[in-house]
C-alpha positions in Angstrom: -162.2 13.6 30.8 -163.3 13.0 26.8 -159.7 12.5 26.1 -159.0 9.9 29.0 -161.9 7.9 27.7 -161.4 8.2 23.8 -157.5 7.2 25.3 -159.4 3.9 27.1 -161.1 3.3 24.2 -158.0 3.2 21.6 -156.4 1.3 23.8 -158.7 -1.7 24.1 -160.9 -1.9 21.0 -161.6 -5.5 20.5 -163.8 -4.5 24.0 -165.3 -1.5 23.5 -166.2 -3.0 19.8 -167.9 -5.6 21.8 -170.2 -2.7 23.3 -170.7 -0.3 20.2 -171.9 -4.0 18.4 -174.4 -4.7 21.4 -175.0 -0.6 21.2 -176.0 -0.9 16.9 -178.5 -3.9 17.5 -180.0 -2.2 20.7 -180.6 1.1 18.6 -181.5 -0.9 15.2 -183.8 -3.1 17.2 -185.5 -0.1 19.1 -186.0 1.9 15.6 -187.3 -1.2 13.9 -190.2 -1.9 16.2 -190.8 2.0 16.6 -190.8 2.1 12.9 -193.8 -0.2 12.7 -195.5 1.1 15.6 -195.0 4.9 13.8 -197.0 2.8 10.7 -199.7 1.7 12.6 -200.5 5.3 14.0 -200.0 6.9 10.6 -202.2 4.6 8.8 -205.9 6.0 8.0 -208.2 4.3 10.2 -209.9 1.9 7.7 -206.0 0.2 7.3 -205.4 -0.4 10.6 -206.8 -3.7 11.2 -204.7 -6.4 9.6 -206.6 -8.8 7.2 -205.4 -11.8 9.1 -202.9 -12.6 12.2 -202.7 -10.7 15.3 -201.8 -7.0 13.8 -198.9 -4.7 13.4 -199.4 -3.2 17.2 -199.3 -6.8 19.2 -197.2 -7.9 16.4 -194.0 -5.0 17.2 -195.2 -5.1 21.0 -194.8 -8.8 21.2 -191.3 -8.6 19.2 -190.3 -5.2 20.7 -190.7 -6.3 24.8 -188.3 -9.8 24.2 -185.9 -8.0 21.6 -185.4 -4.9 23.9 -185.3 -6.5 26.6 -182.4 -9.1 25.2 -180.7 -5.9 23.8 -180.5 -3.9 27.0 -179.3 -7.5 29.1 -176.6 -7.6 25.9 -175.6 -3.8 26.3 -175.3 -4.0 30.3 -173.1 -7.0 29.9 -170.9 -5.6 27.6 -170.6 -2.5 29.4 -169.9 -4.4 33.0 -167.3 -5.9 30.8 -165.7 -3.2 29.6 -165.5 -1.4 33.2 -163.9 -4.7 34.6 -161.4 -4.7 32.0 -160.1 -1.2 32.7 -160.2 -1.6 36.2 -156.5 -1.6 36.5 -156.4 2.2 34.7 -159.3 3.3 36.8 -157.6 2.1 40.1 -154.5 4.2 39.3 -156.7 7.2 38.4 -157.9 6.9 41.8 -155.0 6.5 43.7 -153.6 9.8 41.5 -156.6 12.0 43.5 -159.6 11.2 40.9 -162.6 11.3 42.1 -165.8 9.1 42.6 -167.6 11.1 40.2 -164.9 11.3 38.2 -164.1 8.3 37.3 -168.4 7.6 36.8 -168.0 10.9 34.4 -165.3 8.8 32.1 -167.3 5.8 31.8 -170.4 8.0 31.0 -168.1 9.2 28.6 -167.1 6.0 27.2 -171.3 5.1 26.7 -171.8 8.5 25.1 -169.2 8.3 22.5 -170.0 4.5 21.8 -174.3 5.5 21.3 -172.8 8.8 19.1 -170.9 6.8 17.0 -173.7 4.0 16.2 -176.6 6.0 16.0 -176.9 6.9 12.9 -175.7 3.4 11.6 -177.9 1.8 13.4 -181.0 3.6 13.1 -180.5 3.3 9.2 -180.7 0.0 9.8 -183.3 -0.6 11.4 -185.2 1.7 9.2 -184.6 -0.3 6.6 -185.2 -3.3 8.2 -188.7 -1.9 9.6 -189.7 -1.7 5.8 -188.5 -4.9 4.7 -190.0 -6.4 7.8 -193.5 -4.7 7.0 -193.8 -5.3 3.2 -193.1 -9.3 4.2 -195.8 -8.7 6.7 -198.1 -7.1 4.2 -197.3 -10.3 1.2 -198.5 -12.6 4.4 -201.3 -11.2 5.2 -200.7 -9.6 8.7 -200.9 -5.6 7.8 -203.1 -3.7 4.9 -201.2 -2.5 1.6 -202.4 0.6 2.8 -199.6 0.6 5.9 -196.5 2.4 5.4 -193.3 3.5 7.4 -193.4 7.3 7.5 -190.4 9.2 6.9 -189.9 10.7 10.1 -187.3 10.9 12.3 -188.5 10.3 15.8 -188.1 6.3 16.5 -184.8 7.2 15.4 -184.6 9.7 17.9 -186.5 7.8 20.5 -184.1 4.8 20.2 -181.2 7.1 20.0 -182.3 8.2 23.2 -183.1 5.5 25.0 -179.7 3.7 24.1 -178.1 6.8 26.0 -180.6 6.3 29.3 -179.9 2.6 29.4 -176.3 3.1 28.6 -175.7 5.8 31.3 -177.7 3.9 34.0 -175.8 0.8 32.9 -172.3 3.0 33.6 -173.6 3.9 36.9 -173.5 0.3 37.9 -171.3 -1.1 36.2 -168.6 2.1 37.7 -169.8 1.8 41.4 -167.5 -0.7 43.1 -164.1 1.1 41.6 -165.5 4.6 42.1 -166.6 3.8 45.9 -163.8 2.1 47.2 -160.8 3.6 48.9 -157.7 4.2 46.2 -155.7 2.1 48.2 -158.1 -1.0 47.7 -158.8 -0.2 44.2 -155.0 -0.3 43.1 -154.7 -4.1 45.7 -158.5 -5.3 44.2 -156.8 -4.9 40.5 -154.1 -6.9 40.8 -156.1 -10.0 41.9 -159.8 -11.2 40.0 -161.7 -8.4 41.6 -165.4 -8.1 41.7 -166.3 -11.0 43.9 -170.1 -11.6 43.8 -171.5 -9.6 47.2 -174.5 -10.5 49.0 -176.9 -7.8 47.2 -175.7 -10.0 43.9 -176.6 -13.0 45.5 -180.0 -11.5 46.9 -181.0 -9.8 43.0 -180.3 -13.2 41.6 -182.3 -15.1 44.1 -184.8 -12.9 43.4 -184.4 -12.8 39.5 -184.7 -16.7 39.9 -187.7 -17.0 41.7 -189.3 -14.4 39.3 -188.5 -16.9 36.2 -190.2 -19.7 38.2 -193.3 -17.2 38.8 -193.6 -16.5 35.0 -193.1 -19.8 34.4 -195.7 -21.2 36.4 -197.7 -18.5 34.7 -197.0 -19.8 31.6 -198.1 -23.2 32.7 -201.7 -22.5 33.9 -202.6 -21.1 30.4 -205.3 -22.6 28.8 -204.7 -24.1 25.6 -206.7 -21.8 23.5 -204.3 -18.8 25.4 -200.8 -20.4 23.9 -200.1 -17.1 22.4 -200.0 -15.3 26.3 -198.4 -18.9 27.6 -195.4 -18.8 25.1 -194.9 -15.0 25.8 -194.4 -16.1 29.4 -192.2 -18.6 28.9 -190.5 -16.8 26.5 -190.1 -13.9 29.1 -189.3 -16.5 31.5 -186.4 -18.0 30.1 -184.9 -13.9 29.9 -185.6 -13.3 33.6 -183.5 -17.2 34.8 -180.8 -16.2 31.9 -180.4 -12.9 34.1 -180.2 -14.9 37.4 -177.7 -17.0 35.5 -175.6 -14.2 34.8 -175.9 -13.1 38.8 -175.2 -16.4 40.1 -172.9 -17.2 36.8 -169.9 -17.1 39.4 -171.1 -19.6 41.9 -172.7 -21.8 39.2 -170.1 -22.2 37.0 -167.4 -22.6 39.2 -169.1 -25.6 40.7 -169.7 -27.3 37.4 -166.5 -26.9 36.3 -165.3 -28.7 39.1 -167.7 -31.7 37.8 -167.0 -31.3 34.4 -162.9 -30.8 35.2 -162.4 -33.8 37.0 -162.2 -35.9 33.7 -161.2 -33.7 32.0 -157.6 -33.5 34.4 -157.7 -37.0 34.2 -157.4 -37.5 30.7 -155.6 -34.3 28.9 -152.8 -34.2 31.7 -150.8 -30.9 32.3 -152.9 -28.9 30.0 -156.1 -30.1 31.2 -155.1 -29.3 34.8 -154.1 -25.8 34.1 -157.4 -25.6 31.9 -159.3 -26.4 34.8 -157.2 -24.4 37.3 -157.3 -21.3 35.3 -161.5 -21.8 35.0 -162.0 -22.4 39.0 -159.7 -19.3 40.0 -161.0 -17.0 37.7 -164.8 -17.6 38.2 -165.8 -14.4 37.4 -164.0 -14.5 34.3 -165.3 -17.6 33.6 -168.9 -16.5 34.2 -168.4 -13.9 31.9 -167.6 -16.6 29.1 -170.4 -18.6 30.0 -173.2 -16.0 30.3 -173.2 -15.5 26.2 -173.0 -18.9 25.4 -175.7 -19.9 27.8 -178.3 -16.4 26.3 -177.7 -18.3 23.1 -178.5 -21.8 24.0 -181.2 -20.8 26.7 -183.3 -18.2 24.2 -183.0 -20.3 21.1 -183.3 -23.7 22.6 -186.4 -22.6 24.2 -187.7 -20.9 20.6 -187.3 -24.2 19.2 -188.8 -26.5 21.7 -191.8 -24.1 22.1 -192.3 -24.3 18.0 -191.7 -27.9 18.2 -194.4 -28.8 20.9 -197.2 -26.3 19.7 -196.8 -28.3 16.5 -197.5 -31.5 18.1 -200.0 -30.6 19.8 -201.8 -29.6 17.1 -201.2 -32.8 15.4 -202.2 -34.9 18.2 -205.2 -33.2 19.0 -207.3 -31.0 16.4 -208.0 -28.3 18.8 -209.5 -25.1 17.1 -207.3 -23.0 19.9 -204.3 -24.4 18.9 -204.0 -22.9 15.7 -203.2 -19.4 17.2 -199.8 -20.9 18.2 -199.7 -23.1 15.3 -200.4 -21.5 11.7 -197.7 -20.8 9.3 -198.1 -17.2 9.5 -197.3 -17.6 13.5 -194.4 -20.5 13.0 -192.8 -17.6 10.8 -193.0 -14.9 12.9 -191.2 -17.0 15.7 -188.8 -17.9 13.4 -188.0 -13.9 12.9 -187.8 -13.4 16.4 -185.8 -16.5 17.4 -182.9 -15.5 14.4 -183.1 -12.0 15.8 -182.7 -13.3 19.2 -180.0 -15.9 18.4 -178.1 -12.6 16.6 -178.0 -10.7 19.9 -176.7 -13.4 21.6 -174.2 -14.5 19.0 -172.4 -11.2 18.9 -172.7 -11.3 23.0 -170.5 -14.4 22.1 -168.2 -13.7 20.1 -166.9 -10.2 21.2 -167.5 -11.3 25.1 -165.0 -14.6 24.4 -162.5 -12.6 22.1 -162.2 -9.8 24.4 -161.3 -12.1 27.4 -158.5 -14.2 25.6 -157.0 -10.9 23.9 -156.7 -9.4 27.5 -154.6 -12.5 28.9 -151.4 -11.6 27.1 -149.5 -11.3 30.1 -151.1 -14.6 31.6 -149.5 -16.4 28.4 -145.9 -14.9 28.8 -145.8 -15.9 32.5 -146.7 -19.1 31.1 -144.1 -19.1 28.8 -141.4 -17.8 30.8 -141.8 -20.7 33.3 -141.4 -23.4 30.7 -145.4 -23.6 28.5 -144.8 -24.2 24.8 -147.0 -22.7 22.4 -148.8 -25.6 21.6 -149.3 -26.3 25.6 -150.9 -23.2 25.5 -153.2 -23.9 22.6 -154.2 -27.5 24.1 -154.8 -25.7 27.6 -156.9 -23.1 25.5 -158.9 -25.7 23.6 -159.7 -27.3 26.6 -160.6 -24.3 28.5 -163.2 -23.3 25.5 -164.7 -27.2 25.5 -165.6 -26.7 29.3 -166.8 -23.4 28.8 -169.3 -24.1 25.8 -170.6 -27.2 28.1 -170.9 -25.4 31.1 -172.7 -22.8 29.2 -174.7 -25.2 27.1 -175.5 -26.8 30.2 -176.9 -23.8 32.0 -178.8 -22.5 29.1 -180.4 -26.0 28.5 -181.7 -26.0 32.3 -183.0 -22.6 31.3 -184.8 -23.7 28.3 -186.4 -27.6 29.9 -187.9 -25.0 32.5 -189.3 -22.5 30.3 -190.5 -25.0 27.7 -191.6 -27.5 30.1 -194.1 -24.6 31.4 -195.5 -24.3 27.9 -196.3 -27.7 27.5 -198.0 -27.7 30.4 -200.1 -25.2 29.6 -201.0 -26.8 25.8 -200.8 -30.1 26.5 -201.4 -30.8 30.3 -197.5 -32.3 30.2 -194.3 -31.5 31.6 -192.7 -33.5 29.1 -192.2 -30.9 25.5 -191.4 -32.3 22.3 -187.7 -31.7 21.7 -186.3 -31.3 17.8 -183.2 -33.8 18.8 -182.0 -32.4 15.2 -182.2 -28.5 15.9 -181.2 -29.1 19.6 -177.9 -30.9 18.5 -177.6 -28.0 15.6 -177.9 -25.1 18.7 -175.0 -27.3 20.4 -172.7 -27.2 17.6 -173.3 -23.6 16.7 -172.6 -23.0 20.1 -168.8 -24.7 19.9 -168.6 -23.2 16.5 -168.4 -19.6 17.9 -166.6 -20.1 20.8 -163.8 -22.7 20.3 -162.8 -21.3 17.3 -162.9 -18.0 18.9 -161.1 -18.5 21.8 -158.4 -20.2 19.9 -158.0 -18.0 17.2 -157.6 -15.1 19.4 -155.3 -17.2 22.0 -152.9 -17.9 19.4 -152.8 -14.0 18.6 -152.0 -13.2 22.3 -150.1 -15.6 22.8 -147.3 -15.0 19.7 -144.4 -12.2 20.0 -141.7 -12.3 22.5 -143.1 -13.4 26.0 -140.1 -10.8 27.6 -142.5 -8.1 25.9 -146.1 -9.2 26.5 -144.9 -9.9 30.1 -145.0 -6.2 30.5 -148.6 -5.7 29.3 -151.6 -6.0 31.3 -152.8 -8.7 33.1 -155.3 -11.6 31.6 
């Protein structure tokens, strides 16, 4: 079983590079805040309140519940990824007499040897990180000189180990449908976009939806002098709708592109009507495009909005309460955490769109054999990443108006947040920065060498 999944894993490692990526920040991310919680407990007593600012414990608490929780969402899309993209293999394992639990024991596999392999990386790093991150913390202000990361082992350890928990649950999930269906309907389900969103899908992101609208109506009957609490629940808000985006991406994105398409067709011809055909019949693989982009619009549009208003406020109204949310110690820390989060979400990006194009070699050659130039191809690829990064854009600015919109209602009694048109518009092209050029850049890859070849390859 170690070999067939070291075997998956050789054969496709633009995707399972995708996971050990989301793997590393999960684990650097987990040691980091563990670090500074390890400093805080190892501190003599009289150096454990900070001199100013909130303290190293509500400081790594406040980080560590977002960051984790944007690392796990990262690692359990990846991993869903990489199970749909060897669904073909794992069909014709079944239909050769594997087993259920089989087939869950490779993928387990897969996780384990992904977590072994960026452990110790990654736990370096955020070692290092953890003192960097401390000794800015101690020039600001926020922890005593007297605070230092001890040299021990265990959030190492403890990250280590909670990468594999999270991983192997994540397998479980991501491995049911193939490993519960009859052989038969596994080897039919591969040839065709399989995975079609079920009703318990539907159900977990109805739910997951109305949960974001309950933290964000949380967020919004905050007092003022409370913004710290209300931007944590908006902040948390804007996670919990991301994750009903990503359950519902299939439904929601295929409708928009049938909006956004309908010019599009009109104006860019042949390639923008296969463009367009290509995005509505593969919704799933569509929503798996879009869920990254719209992470890193939704988390750091929100981020920036949320600075933007508290500021303001404060400048409208010289409220005492305010300043919690205001001060340049605070401004900074939420610029940390928004660059960490936009980090996540960029590599989410990135390895989520290149693996997608890399796997549609075939798709290309069939496109080629009936008569598509290379540079039909491009144009229909260029297209196809311009609708993406709007549908995405869209979806994770609806994300962040809510979650921000609850946060100025809680500081400043209105619905109506400031917006930074300057950062907004800055979010928007970062957001076309790393996905047009990736999905083109890895297009024209797949789509050069003989098309009699690739033709034989595995389908997009």
């Amino acid at each position: 079983m170690t070999r067939l999944a070291l075997g998956q894993m050789r054969q496709r490692p633009a995707t399972f590079l995708g996971l050990a990526a989301a793997l590393f920040l999960a684990v650097a991310t987990m040691t980091l805040f563990g670090s500074l919680l390890a400093a805080q407990l190892d501190a003599p007593a009289r150096a454990r309140t900070a001199p100013t600012g909130p303290g190293l414990t509500v400081i790594a608490a406040a980080f560590g519940e977002i960051a984790v929780l944007v690392a796990f969402f990262v690692v359990v899309n990846a991993l869903g990824f990489a199970v749909r993209q060897q669904h073909r293999e794992l069909a014709l394992l079944r239909t050769i007499a594997a087993t259920p639990r089989q087939v869950r024991r490779l993928v387990r596999h897969q996780v384990v040897a992904v977590v072994v392999l960026v452990a110790v990386p990654g736990s370096v790093a955020g070692a290092v990180a953890a003192r960097r991150f401390l000794t800015e913390l101690t020039r600001r202000g926020m922890a005593s000189p007297a605070v230092r990361v001890p040299a021990t082992p265990v959030p190492m350890l403890v990250a280590t180990a909670a990468a594999l928990v999270v991983g192997t649950a994540a397998a479980a999930v991501a491995a049911r449908r193939i490993a519960r269906i009859a052989p038969a309907a596994a080897m039919a389900a591969s040839s065709t976009e399989h995975g079609r969103g079920g009703l318990m899908r539907v159900l977990v992101g109805a739910a997951a939806l109305v949960g974001g609208g309950l933290l964000c109506r949380l967020a919004a009957t905050r007092p003022p002098d409370e913004g710290d609490k209300a931007g944590q629940a908006a902040l948390l808000a804007s996670l919990v709708l991301l994750i009903a985006v990503a359950l519902l991406g299939p439904l929601a994105a295929r409708g928009m592109v049938a909006v956004l398409g309908a010019p599009v067709r009109a104006v860019a011809g042949c390639s923008g009507w296969l463009a367009d055909a290509n995005l509505r019949g593969y919704a799933h693989r569509l929503s798996a495009a879009v869920v990254p982009v719209a992470l890193l619009v939704g988390l750091s549009g929100t981020m920036s909005i949320m600075t933007s208003t508290a500021e303001n406020a404060l400048g409208r109204a010289a409220d005492p309460g305010l300043t919690t949310v205001t001060s340049d110690t605070d401004t900074w820390l939420r610029q940390v955490e928004l660059a960490l989060l936009v980090c996540f979400a960029a590599v989410s990006t990135v390895n989520t769109l290149v693996a997608l194009t890399a796997d549609r070699r075939r798709e290309f050659a069939l496109l080629t054999l009936v008569g598509a130039t290379r540079r039909r191809l491009l144009s229909m690829l260029g297209i196809e990443a311009v609708l993406t990064t709007a549908v995405g854009v869209v979806l994770g600015g609806l994300v962040a108006a809510a979650a921000s919109s609850s946060f100025s209602v809680a500081l400043t009694g209105s619905a109506v947040p400031s917006v930074p048109a300057a950062t907004c518009g800055w979010i928007v092209v970062g957001a076309a920065a790393l996905t047009v050029p990736g999905i083109l850049g890895t297009g024209a890859r797949a789509a050069s060498g003989p098309a009699t070849e690739r033709v034989g390859g595995q389908r997009g």
